[in-house]
Structures are given as C-alpha cells and as structure tokens.
VOPAGU-2260 file (C-alpha; in pm, 1 decimal, decimal comma):
REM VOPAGU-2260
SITE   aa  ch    i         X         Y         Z
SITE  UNK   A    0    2488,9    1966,1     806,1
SITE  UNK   A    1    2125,0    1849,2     822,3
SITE  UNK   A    2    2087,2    1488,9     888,7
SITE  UNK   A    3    1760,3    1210,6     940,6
SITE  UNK   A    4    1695,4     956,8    1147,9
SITE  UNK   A    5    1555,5     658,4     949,3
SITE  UNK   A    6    1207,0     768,5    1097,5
SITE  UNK   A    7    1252,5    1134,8     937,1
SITE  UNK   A    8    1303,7     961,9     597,0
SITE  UNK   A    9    1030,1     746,1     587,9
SITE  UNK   A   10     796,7    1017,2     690,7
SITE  UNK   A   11     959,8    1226,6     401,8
SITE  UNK   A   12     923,4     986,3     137,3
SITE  UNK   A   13     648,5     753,5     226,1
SITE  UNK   A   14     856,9     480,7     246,0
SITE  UNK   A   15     911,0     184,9     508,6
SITE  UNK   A   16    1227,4      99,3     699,9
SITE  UNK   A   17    1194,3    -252,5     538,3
SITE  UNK   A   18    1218,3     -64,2     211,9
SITE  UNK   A   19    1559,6     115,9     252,0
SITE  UNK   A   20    1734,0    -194,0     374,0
SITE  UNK   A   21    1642,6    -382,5     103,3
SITE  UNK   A   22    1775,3     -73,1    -114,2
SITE  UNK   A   23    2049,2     -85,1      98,5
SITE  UNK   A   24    2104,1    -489,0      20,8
SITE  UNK   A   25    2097,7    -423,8    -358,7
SITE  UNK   A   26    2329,6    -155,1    -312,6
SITE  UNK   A   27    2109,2     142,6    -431,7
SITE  UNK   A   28    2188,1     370,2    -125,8
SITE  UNK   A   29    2419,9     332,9     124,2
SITE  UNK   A   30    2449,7     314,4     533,5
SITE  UNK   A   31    2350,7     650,1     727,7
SITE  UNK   A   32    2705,3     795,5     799,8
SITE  UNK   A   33    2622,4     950,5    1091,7
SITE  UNK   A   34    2496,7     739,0    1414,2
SITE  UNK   A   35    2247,2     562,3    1213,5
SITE  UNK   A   36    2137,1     906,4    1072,3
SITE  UNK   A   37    2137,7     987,4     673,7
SITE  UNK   A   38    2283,7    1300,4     571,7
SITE  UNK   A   39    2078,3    1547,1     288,3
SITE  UNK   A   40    2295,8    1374,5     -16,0
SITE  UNK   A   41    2175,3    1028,1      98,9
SITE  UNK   A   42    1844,1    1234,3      89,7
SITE  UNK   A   43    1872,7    1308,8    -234,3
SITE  UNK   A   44    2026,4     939,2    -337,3
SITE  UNK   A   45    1658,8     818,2    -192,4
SITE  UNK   A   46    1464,1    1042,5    -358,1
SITE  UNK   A   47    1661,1     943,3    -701,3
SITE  UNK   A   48    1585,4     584,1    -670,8
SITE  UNK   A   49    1224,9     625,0    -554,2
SITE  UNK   A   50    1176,9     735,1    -886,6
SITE  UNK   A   51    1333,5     522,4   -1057,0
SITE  UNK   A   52    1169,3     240,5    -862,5
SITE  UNK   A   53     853,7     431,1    -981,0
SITE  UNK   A   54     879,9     278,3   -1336,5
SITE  UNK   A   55     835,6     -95,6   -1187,2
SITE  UNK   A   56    1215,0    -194,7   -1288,4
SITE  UNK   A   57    1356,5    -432,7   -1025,9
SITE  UNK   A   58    1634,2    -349,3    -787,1
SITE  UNK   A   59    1876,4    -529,7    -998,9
SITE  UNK   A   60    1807,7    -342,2   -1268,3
SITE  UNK   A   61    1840,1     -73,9   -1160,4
SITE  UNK   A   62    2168,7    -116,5   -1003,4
SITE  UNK   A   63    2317,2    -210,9   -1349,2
SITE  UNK   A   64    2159,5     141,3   -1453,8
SITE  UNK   A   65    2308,9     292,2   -1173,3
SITE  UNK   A   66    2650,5     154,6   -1263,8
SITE  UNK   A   67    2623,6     294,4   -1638,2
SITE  UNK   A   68    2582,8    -130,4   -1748,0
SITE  UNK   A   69    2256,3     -81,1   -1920,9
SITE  UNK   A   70    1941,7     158,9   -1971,2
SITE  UNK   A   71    1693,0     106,5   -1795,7
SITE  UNK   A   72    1353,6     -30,7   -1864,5
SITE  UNK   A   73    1075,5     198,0   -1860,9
SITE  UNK   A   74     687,0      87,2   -1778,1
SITE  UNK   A   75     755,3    -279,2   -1647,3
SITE  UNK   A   76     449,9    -285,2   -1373,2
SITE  UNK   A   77     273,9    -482,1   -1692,5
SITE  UNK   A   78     594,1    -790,9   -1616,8
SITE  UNK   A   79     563,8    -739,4   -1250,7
SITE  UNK   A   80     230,0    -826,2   -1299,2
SITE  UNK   A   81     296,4   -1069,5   -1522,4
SITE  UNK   A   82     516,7   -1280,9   -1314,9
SITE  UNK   A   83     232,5   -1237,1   -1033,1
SITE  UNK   A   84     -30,1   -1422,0   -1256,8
SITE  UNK   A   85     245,3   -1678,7   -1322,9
SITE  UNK   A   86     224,0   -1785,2   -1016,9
SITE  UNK   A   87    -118,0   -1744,6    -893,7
SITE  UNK   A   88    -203,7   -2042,2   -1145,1
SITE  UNK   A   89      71,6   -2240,5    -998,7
SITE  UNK   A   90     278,5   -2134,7    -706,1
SITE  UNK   A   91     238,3   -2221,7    -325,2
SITE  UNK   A   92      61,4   -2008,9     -91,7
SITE  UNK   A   93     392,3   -1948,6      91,8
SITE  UNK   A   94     542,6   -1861,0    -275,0
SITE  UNK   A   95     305,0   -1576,3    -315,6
SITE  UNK   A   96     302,9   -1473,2      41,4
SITE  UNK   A   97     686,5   -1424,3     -25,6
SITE  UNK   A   98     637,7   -1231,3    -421,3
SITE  UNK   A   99     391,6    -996,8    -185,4
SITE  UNK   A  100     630,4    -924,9     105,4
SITE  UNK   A  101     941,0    -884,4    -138,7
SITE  UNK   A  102     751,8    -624,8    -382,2
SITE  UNK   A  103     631,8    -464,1     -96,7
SITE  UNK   A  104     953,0    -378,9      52,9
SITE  UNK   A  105    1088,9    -342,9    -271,9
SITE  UNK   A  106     869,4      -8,5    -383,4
SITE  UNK   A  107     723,3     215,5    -213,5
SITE  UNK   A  108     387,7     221,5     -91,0
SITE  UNK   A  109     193,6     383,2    -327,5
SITE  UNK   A  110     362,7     273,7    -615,9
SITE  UNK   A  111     311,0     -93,7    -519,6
SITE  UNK   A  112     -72,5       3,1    -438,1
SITE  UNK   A  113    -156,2     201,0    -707,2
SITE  UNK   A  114      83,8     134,0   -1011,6
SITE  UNK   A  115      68,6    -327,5    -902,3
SITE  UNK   A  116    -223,8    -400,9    -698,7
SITE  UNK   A  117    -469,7    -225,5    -781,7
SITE  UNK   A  118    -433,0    -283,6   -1165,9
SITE  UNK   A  119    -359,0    -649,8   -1105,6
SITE  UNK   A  120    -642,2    -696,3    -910,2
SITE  UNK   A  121    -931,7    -508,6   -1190,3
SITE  UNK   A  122    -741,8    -747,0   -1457,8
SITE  UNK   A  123    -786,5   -1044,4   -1256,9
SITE  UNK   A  124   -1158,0    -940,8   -1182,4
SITE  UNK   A  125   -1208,4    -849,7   -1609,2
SITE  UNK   A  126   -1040,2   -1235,5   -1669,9
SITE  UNK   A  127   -1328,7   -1472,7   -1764,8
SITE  UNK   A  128   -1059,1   -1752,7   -1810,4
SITE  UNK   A  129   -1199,7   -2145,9   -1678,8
SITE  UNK   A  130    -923,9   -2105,9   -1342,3
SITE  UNK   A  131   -1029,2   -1714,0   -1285,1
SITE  UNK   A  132   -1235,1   -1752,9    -987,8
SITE  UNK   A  133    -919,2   -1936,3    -829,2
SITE  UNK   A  134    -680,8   -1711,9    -934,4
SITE  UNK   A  135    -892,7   -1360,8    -773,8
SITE  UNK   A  136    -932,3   -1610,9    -437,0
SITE  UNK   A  137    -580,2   -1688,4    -420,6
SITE  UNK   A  138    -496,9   -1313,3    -502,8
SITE  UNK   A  139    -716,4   -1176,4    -235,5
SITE  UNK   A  140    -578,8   -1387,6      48,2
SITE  UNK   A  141    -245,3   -1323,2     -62,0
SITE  UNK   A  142    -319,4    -949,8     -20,2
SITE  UNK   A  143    -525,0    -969,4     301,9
SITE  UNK   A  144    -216,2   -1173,4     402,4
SITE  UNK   A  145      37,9    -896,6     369,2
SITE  UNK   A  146    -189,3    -682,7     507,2
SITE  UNK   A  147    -227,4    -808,0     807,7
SITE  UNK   A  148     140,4    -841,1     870,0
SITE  UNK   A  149     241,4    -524,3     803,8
SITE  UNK   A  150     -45,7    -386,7    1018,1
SITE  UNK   A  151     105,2    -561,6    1271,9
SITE  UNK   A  152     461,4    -465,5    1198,9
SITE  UNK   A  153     338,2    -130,3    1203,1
SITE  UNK   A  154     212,6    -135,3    1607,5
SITE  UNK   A  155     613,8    -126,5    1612,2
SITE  UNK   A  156     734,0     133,8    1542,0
SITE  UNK   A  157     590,6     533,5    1583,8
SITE  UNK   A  158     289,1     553,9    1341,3
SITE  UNK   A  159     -20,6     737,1    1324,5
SITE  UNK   A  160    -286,0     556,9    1447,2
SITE  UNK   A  161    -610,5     567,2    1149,9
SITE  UNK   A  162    -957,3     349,6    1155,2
SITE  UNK   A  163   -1026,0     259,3     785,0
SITE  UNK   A  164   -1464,4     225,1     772,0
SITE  UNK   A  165   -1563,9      46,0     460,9
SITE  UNK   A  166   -1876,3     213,6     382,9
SITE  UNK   A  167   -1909,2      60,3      67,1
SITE  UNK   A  168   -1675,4    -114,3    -217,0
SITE  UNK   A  169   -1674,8    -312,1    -542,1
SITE  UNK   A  170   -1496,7    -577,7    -427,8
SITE  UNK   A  171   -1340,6    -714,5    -135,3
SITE  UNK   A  172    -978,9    -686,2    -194,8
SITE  UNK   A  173    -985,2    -289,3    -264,9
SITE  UNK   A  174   -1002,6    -192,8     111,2
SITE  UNK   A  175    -756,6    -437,9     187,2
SITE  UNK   A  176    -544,5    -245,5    -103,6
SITE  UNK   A  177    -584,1     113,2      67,8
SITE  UNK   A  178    -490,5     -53,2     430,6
SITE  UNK   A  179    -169,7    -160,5     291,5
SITE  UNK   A  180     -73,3     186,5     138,1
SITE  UNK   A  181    -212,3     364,3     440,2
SITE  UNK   A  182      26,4     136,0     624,8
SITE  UNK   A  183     274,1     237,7     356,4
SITE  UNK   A  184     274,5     606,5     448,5
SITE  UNK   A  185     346,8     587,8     823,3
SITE  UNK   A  186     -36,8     483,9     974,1
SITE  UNK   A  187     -86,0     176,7    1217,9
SITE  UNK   A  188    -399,8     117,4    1041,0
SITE  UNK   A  189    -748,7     -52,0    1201,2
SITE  UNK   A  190    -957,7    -163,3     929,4
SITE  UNK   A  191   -1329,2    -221,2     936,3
SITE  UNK   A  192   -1377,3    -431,6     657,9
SITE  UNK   A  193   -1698,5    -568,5     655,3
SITE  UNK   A  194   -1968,5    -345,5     474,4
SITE  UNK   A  195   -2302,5    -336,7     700,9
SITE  UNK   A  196   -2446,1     -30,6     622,6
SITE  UNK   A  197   -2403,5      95,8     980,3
SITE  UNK   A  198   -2162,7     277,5    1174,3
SITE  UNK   A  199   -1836,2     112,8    1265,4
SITE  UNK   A  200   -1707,7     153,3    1608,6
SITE  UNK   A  201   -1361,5     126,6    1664,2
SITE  UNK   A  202   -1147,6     -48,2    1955,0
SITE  UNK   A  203    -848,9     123,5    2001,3
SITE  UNK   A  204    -765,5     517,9    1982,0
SITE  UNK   A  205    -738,7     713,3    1632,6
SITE  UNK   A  206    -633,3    1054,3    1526,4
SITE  UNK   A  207    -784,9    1015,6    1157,6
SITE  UNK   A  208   -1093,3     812,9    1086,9
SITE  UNK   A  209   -1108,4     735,2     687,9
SITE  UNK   A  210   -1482,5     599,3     557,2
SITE  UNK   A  211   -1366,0     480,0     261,1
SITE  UNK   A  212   -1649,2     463,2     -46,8
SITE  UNK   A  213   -1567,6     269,0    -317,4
SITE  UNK   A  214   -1954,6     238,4    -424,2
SITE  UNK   A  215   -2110,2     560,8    -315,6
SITE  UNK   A  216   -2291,4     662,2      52,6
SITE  UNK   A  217   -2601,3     569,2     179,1
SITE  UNK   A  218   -2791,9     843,5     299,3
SITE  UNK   A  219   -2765,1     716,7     670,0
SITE  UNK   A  220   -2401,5     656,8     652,1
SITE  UNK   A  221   -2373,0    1080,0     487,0
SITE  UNK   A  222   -2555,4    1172,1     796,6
SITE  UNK   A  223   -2306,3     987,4    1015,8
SITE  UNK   A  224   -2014,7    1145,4     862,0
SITE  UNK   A  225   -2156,0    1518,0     895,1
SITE  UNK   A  226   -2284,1    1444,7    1267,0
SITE  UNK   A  227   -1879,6    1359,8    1339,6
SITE  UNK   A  228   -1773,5    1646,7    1179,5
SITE  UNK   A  229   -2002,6    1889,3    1345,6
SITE  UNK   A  230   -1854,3    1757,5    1670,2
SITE  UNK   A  231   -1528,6    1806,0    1548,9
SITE  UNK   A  232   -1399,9    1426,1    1512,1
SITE  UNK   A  233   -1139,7    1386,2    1258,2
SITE  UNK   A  234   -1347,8    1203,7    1023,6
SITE  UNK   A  235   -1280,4    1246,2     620,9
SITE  UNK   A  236   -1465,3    1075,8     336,7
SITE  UNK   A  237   -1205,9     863,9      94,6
SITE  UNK   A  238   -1230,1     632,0    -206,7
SITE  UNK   A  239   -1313,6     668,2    -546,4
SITE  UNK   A  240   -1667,2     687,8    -552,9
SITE  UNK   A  241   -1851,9     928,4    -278,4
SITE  UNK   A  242   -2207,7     947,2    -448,7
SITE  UNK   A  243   -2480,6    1004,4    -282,0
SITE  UNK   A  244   -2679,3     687,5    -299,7
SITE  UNK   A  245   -3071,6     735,2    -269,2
SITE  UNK   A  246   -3276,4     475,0     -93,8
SITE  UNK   A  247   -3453,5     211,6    -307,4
C-alpha cells in the first residue's frame, strides 16, 4: 500500500497544508489513516475535489454535491469575485484580510491566482467608477497583506527557496499575485518588488531565481539574464510579456 505524508501531497497537487485541513473541516476528505499519512484512495479523494474546487464553488457546496443534495454550480469565480468587490466598498481592513486568508486556503494556489486574483484585480483596474481608485488601493494591500504572511508561513515548513526580480510590470499588485502562487506551489519565496531597472541582489540563498516581466526587458536587464546563465545560475525569465524593449 503506497501512502503520503502531508508534505508528499502538497508537493503532488500544489496545494498547502492549510488547504487540506480546511477540506478536512468541511468534510471533503478525511484524516490520513495511517500515522498522519494518506493512503492512494485519499489521493484520489484530493485530486477529485481539487477539481471540483477548480470551478470556484465553495466548500459547502460542494459538500451538498458530494452528498448527492444538489448539482453543483459551474463557473462561480464571477460571485467569488463579486462578494470581494462587496466588500472592498465597505468592509474593514481586517474583514478583507480574513475573505483573502479564507479563499486562499480554501483553493488551491493557482486557481485562487489565476482563475480570482488576477481577473479581479484587471476588472478593478478597467472600473472608472467615482470610489475606484479606493477600491484597487484597498485591493492591493489586501493582497500584499496575504502575501506577506504566507511568505512567512512558508520559512516553516520544507520549501524551495526562489528570489522573484521584478524586471518590469503593469501594475503593482501583479508581482505580488505570482509571489502568492509561487508560495502556493511549495517555494519560500523572496520577492524584489520594486522595479529599478537594475539588477536585484538577493539576501538569503536560492535554488531558482525568477525575473519576472510583465512589461518587456530592457536591453541591460537581457544582458544580465544571459551573463547568469552562461555561468550556470539558475536564472529563468517569467511573466507574460518578455519583449525585448529597445532604448529610447
């Protein structure tokens, strides 16, 4: 009989131990059987409810799925997002401090990157509305918030240590984004946030070093990245946008 330690899972399926106890909670999966260690059904129970996780229903309703009490609701990231711009107009900070933290240990790490954040955070930037400006601040804080803490969370437990170089972005908040699903899949992440159009130097040791572009590279910043990988550094170009940029 194979079996996991909670580590082994979350390096299988990208998620965080935060994650599976809240599962757990909301009776999705149940307790490893086996000295704390899951056994390849529970596997397979995981795997199951990551994707149906994947389609933005909440743990409740998924449960009553689960339990044959209902269908369940397909494409519901647009309510999740929703209910986030609910409260951005009116909740506390500590109120959407606490939405982040539960709907980050509620899906996994991409999925609450890529298919909540990141779409939340171009609609709030495309809103023109009189209270938008306030809305994107409170947003961004809330997300460099939960960053931070799960960075911290992360020096923990056994993760792969990664320096995240923003080389360039479109907005602040999008590094912040990739930090938090870096963190997401396993990485105890140090982030270089500030975009100076110089080489980063990072404090602590690294085994991956990620220069994210989310607005093209500057010519000096292209040589950079080739000198590291002609000395073999384990250096890798990321982000959406990698064009060359030419000087002005």
């Amino acid at each position: 009989m194979s079996l996991y330690s909670v580590e082994a899972i979350c390096d299988l399926t990208g998620l965080l131990p935060a994650t599976l106890r809240n599962w757990k909670r909301a009776g999705l999966i149940t307790q490893p059987q086996h000295n704390g260690e899951y056994t390849s059904g529970q596997l397979t129970r995981i795997y199951s409810v990551l994707d149906l996780t994947a389609t933005g229903s909440t743990l409740p309703e998924i449960y009553a799925f689960l339990q044959g009490r209902s269908p369940l609701p397909q494409n519901r990231w647009q309510c999740r997002q929703e209910e986030m711009t609910d409260q951005l107009r009116d909740s506390s900070d500590l109120a959407l401090q606490a939405r982040m933290r539960q709907m980050g240990s509620d899906y996994s790490g991409d999925d609450f990157v890529n298919a909540y954040l990141k779409p939340l955070n171009l609609l709030l930037r495309s809103d023109n509305s009189a209270d938008s400006v306030i809305k994107q601040s409170r947003f961004h804080d809330a997300v460099v918030f939960h960053a931070r803490c799960i960075m911290r969370a992360s020096e923990r437990r056994k993760t792969v240590p990664v320096f995240l170089e923003a080389i360039s972005v479109t907005d602040a908040t999008e590094i912040w984004l990739e930090a938090i699903r870096l963190t997401g899949q396993g990485c105890r992440v140090e982030i270089s946030e500030n975009v100076t159009g110089l080489p980063a130097t990072s404090i602590y040791r690294h085994d991956h070093h990620m220069m994210w572009c989310g607005a093209g590279i500057s010519q000096l910043m292209q040589w950079n990245y080739r000198e590291k990988l002609r000395n073999d550094k384990p250096v890798m170009l990321s982000g959406p946008d990698r064009t060359l940029l030419t000087a002005a």
